[in-house]
Structure formats: structure tokens, C-alpha cells
C-alpha positions in Angstrom: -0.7 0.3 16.4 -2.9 3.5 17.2 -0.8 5.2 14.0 -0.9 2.6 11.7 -4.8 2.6 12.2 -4.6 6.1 11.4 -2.8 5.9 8.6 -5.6 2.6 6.7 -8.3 5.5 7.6 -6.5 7.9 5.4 -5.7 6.1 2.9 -9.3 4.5 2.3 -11.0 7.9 2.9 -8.4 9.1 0.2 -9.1 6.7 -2.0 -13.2 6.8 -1.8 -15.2 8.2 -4.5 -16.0 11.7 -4.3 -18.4 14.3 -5.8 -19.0 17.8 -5.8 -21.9 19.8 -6.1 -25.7 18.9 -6.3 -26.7 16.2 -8.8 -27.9 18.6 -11.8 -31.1 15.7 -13.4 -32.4 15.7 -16.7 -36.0 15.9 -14.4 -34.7 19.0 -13.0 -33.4 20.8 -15.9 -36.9 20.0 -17.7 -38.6 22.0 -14.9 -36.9 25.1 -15.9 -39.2 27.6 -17.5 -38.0 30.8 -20.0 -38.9 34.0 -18.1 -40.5 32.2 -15.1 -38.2 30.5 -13.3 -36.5 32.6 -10.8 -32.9 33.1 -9.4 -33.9 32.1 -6.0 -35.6 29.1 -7.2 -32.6 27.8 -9.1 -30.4 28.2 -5.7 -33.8 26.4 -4.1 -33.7 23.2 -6.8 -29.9 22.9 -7.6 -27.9 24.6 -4.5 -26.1 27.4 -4.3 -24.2 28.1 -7.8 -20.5 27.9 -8.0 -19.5 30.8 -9.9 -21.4 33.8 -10.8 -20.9 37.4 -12.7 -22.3 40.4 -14.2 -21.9 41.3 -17.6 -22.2 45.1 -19.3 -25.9 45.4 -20.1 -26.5 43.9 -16.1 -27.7 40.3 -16.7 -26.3 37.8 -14.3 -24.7 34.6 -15.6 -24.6 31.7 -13.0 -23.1 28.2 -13.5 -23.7 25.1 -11.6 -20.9 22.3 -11.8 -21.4 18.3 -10.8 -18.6 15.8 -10.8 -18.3 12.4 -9.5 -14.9 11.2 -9.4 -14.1 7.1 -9.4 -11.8 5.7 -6.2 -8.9 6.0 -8.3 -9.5 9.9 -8.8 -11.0 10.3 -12.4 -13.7 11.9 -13.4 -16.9 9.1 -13.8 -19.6 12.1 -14.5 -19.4 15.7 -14.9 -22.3 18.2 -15.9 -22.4 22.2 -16.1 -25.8 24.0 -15.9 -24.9 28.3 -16.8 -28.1 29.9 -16.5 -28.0 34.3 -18.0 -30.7 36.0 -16.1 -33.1 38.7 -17.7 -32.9 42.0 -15.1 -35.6 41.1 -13.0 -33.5 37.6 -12.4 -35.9 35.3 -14.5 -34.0 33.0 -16.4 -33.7 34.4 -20.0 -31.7 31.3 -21.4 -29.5 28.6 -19.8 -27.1 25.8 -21.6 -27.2 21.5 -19.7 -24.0 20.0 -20.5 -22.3 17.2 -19.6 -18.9 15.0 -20.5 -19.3 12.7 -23.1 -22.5 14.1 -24.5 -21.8 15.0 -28.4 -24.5 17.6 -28.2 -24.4 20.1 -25.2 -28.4 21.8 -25.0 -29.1 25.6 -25.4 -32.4 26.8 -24.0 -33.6 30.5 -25.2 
């Protein structure tokens, strides 16, 4: 009995809907400013990004990912944030997209 109850918990937690990341919001990409906004106050607003990297003049790209998946595993809402970062880590321009949008927004 003990291992059948087991096995209904795994199942259902299996099956729940899932999501990764921090909710990346119209509201919070608005608040980000050209040249003002810093690294640290991206990590502060939107978490810690998922992937970062350096390119060859020095500026740091960092991308932020959200997804919400449905109980039966596909994706219901996805968005990417990728911020490049001026050398004194302001945010020099960033790109909001998300699936299903026709028009993915460039900021410089």
C-alpha cells in the first residue's frame, strides 16, 4: 500500500505544470534604461541569468530564459531577455522575446 502511494505521488508531481526561471514582465522590461541600468540590478529585478559570455572587444552578453510548461509537458509560455553590456556593465542594448510573438523587440 505504502508503495503504491508512492508511486500516485510521482506520477502527479510528474505530471504537474512546471516553470523555470523568473517571470521576465512587460512592466519589468519597460524599467530597463540604455546606459543606466546596471548588471547587478538586472540579477536584482530578473534573478540570476542563465547563460553568460564575453565577446572580443570585452562586452558581456547575458540572457535570461522563462518557460512554463502545461501538465502534459509542452511548452504554454516561453520568453528570452539577452541583455550586451557596455564595459562599465550598463546595459548598452538588450532584445524581449517570447514564443508566439511575430515581432521579437530590439532596444539600443
Amino acid at each position: 500500500m505504502r508503495m503504491s502511494l508512492l508511486f500516485v505521488a510521482a506520477i502527479v508531481t510528474g505530471c504537474a505544470a512546471t516553470n523555470s526561471g523568473d517571470l521576465i514582465t512587460q512592466a519589468k522590461v519597460e524599467g530597463i534604461k540604455i546606459n543606466a541600468t546596471t548588471f547587478d540590478e538586472m540579477v536584482r529585478d530578473f534573478g540570476p541569468p542563465r547563460s553568460q559570455h564575453v565577446n572580443s572587444q570585452g562586452l558581456r552578453t547575458a540572457t535570461w530564459f522563462y518557460f512554463n510548461n502545461s501538465e502534459f509537458g509542452a511548452v504554454q509560455d516561453q520568453r528570452t531577455l539577452t541583455v550586451v553590456y557596455n564595459k562599465n556593465l550598463t546595459v548598452k542594448e538588450y532584445m524581449n522575446a517570447s514564443a508566439g510573438e511575430k515581432d521579437a523587440k530590439t532596444v539600443r
